[in-house]
DRENTORKOL-3810 file (N, C-alpha, C; in nm, 4 decimals):
REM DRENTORKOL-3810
@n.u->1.4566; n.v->0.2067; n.w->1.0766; ca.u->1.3868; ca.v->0.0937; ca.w->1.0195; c.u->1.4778; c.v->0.0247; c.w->0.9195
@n.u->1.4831; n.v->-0.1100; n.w->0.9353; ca.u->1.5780; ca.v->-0.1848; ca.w->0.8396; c.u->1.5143; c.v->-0.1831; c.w->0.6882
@n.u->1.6104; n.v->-0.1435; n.w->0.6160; ca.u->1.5736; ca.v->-0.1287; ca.w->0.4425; c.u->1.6109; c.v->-0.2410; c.w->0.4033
@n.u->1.5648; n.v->-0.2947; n.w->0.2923; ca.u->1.6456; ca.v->-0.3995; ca.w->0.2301; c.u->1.5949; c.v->-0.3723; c.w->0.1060
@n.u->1.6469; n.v->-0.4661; n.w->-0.0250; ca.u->1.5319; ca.v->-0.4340; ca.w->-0.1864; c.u->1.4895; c.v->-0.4749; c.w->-0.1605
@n.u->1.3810; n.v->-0.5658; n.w->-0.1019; ca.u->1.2872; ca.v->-0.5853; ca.w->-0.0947; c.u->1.1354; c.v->-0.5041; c.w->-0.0507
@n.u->1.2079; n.v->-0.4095; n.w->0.0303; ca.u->1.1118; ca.v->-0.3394; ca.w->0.0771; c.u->1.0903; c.v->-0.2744; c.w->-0.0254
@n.u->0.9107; n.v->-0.2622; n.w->-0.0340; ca.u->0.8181; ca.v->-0.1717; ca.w->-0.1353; c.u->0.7407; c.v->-0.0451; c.w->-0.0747
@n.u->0.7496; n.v->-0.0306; n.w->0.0642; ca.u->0.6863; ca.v->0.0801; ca.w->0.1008; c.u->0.7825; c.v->0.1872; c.w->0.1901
@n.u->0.7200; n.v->0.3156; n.w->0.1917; ca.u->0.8181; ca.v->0.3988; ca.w->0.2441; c.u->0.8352; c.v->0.4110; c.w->0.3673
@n.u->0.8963; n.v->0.4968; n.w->0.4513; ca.u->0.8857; ca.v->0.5227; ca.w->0.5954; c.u->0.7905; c.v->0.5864; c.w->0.6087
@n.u->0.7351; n.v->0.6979; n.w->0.5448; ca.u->0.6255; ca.v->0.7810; ca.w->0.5937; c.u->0.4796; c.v->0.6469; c.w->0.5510
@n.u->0.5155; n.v->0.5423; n.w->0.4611; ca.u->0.3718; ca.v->0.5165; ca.w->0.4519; c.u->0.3718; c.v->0.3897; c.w->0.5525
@n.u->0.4930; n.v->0.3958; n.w->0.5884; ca.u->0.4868; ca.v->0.2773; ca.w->0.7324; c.u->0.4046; c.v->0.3121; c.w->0.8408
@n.u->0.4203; n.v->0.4190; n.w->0.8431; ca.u->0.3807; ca.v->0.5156; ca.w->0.9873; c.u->0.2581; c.v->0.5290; c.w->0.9893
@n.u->0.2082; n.v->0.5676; n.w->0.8370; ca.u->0.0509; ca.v->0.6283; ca.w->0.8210; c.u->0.0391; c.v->0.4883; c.w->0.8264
@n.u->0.0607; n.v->0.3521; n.w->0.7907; ca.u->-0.0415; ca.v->0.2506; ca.w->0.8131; c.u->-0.0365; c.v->0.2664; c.w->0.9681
@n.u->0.0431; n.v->0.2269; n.w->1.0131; ca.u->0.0798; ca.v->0.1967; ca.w->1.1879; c.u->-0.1013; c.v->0.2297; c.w->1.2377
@n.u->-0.0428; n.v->0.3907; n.w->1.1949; ca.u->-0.1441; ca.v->0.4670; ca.w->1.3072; c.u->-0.2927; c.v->0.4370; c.w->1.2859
@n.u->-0.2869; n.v->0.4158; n.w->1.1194; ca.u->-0.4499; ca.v->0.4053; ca.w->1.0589; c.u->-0.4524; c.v->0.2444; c.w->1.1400
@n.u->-0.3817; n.v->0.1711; n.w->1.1127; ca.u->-0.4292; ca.v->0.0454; ca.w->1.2079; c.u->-0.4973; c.v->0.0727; c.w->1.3396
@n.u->-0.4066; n.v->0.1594; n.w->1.3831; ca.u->-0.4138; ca.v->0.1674; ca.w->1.5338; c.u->-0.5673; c.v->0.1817; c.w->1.5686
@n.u->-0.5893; n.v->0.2918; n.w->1.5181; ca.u->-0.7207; ca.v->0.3654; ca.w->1.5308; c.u->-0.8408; c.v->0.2742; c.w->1.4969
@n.u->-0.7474; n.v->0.2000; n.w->1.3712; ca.u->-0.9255; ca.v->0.1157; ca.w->1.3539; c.u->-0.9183; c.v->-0.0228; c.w->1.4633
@n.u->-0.8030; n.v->-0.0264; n.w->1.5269; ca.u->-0.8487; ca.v->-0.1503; ca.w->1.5830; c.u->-0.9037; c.v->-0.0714; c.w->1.7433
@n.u->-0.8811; n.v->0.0358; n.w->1.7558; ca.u->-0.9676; ca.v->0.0987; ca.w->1.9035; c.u->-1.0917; c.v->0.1416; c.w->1.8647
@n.u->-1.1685; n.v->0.1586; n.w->1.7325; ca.u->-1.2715; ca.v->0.1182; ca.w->1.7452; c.u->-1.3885; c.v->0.0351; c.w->1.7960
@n.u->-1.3057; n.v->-0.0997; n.w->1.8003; ca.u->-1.3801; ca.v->-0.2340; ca.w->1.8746; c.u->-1.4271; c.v->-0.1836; c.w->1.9736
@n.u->-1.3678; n.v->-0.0729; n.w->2.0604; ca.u->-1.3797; ca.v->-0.0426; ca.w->2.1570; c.u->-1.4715; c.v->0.0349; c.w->2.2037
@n.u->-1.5418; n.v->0.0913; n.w->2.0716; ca.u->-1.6394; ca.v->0.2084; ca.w->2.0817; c.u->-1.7530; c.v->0.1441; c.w->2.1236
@n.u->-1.8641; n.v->0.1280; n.w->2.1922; ca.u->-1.9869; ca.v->0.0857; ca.w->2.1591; c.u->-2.0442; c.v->0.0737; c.w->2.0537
@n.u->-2.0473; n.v->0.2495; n.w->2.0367; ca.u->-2.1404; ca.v->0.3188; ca.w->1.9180; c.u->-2.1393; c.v->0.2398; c.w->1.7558
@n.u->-1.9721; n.v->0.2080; n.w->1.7508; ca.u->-1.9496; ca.v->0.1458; ca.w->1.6580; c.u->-1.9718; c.v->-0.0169; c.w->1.6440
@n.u->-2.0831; n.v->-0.0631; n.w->1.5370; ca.u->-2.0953; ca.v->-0.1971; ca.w->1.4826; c.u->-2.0435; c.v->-0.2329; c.w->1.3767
@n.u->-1.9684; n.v->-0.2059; n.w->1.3175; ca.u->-1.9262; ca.v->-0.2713; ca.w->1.2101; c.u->-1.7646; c.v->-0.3078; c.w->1.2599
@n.u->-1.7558; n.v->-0.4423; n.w->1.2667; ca.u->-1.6608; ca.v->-0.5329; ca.w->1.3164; c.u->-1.5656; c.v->-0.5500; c.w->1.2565
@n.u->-1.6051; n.v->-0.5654; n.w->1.1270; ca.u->-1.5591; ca.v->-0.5844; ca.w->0.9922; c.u->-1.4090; c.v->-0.5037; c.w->0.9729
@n.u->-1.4368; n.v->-0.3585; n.w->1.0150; ca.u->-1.3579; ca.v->-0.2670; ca.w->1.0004; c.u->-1.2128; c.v->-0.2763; c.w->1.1330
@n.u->-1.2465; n.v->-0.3688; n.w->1.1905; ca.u->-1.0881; ca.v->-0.4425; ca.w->1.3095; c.u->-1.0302; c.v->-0.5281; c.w->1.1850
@n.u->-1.0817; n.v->-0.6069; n.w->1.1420; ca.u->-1.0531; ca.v->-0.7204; ca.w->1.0815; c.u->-0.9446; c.v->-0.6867; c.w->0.9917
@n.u->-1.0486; n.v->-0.5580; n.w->0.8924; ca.u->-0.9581; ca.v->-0.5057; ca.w->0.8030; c.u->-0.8230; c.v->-0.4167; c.w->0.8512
@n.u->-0.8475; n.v->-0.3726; n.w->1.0059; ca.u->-0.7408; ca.v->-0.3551; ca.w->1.0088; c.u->-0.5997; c.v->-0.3968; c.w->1.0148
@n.u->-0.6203; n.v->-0.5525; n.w->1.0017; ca.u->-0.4907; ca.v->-0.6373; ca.w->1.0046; c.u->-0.4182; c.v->-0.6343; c.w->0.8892
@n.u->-0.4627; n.v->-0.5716; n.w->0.7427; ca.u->-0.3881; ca.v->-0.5708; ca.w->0.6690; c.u->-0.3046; c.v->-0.4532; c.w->0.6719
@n.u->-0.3157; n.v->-0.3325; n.w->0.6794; ca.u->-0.2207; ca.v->-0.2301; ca.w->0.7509; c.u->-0.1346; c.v->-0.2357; c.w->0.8181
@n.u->-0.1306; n.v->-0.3019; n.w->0.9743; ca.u->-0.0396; ca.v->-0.3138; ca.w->1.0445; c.u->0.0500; c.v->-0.4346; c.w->0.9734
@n.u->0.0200; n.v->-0.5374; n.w->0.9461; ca.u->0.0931; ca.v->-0.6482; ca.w->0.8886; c.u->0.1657; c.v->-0.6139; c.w->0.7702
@n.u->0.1107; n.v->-0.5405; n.w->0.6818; ca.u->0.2176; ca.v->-0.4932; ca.w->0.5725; c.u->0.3130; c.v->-0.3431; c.w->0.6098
@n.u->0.2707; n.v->-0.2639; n.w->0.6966; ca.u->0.3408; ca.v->-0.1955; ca.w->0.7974; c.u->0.4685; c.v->-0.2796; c.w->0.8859
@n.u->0.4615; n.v->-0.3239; n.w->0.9190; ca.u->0.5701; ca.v->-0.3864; ca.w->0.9982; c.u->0.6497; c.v->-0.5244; c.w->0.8867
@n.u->0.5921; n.v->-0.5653; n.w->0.7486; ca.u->0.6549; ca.v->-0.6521; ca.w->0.7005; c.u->0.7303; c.v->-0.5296; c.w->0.6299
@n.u->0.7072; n.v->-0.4165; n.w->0.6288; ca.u->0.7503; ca.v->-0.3132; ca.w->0.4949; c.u->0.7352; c.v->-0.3731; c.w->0.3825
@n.u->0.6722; n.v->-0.4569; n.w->0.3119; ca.u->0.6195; ca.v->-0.5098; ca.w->0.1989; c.u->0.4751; c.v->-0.5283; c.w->0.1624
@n.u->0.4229; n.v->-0.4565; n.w->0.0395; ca.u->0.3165; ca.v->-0.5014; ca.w->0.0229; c.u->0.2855; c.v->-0.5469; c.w->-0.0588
@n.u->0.1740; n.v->-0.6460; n.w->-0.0799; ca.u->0.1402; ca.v->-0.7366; ca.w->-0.1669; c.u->0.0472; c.v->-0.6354; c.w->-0.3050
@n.u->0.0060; n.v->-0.5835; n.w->-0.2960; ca.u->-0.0657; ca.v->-0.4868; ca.w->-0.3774; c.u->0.0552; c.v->-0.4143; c.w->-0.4802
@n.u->0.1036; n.v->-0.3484; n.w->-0.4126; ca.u->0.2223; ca.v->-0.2709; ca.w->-0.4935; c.u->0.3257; c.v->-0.2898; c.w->-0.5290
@n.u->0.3432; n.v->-0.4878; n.w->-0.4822; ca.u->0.4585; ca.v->-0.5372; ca.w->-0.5664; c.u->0.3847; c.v->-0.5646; c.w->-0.7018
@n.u->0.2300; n.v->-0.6373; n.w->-0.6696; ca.u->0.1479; ca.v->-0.6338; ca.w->-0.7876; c.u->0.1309; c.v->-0.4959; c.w->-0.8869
@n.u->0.1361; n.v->-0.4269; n.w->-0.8661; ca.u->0.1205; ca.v->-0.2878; ca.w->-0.9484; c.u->0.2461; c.v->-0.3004; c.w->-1.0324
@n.u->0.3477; n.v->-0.2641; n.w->-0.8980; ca.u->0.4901; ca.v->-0.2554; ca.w->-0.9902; c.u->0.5202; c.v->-0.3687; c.w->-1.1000
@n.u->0.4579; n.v->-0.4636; n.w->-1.0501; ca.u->0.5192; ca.v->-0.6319; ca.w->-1.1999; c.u->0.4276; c.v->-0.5657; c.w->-1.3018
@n.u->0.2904; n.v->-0.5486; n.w->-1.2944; ca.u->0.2043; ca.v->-0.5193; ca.w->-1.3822; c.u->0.2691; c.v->-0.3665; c.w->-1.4690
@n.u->0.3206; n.v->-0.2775; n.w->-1.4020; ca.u->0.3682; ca.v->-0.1439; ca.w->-1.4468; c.u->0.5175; c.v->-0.1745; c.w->-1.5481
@n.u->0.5972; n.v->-0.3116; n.w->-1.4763; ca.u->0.6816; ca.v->-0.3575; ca.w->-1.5369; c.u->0.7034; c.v->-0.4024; c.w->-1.7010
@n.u->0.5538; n.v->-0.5251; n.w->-1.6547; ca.u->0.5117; ca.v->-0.6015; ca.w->-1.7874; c.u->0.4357; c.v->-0.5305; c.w->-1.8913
@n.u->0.3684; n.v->-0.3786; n.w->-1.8631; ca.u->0.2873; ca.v->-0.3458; ca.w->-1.9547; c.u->0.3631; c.v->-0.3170; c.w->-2.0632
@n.u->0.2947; n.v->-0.3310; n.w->-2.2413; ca.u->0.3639; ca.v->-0.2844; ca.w->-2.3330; c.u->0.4186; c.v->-0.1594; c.w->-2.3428
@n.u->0.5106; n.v->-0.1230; n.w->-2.4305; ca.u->0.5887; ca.v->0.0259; ca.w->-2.4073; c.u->0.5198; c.v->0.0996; c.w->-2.5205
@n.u->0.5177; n.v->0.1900; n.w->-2.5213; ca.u->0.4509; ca.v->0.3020; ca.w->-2.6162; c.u->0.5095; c.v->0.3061; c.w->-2.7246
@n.u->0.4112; n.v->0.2724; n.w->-2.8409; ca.u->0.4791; ca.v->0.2338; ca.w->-2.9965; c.u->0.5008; c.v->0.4190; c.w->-3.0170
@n.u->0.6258; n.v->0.4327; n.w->-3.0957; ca.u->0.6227; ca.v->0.5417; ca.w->-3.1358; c.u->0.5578; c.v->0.5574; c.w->-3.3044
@n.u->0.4477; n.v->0.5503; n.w->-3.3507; ca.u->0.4167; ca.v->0.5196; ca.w->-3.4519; c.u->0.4302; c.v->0.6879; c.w->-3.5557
@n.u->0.3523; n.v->0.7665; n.w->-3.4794; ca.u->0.3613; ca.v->0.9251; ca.w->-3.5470; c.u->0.4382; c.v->1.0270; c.w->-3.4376
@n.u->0.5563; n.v->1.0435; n.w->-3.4746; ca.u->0.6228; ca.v->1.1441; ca.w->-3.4171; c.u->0.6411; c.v->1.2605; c.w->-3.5128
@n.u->0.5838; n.v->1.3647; n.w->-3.4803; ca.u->0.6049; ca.v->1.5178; ca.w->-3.5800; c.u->0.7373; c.v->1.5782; c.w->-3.5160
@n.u->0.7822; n.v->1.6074; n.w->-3.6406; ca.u->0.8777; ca.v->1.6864; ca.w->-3.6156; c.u->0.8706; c.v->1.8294; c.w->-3.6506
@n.u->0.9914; n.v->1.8906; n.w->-3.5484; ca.u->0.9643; ca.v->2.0846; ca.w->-3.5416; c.u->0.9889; c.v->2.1290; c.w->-3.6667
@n.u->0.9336; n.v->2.2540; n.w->-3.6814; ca.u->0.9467; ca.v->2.3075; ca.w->-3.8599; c.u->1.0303; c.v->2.4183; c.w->-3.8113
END
């Protein structure tokens, strides 16, 4: 699989989307199953699976980036 920096997700979590896509889009297929909803959603899996980028966890990471840093206000020291 082509790496670049850009990519935010791993190989193993490429794979686990792949397959979790997979599965929810052969649902459609079930009778039993009505909730439609759950194909639909499966387009975000495969699509950020095969872009190797996701929109969520570039958001995390800026947010994890930008948060303030930990004031060191009371540090004890050893006796």
């Amino acid at each position: 699989m082509l790496k670049t920096r850009y990519d935010n997700i791993h190989s193993v979590d490429r794979i686990v989307r792949l397959a979790l896509g997979a599965v929810m889009v052969t649902l459609i297929f079930n009778p039993a199953f009505d909730a439609y909803w759950v194909t639909l959603a499966s387009v975000y899996p495969i699509i950020t699976a095969i872009m190797a980028w996701d929109p969520a966890y570039a958001l995390m990471g800026n947010l994890k980036r930008h948060s303030p840093a930990k004031s060191k206000i009371f540090t004890p020291t050893p006796a």
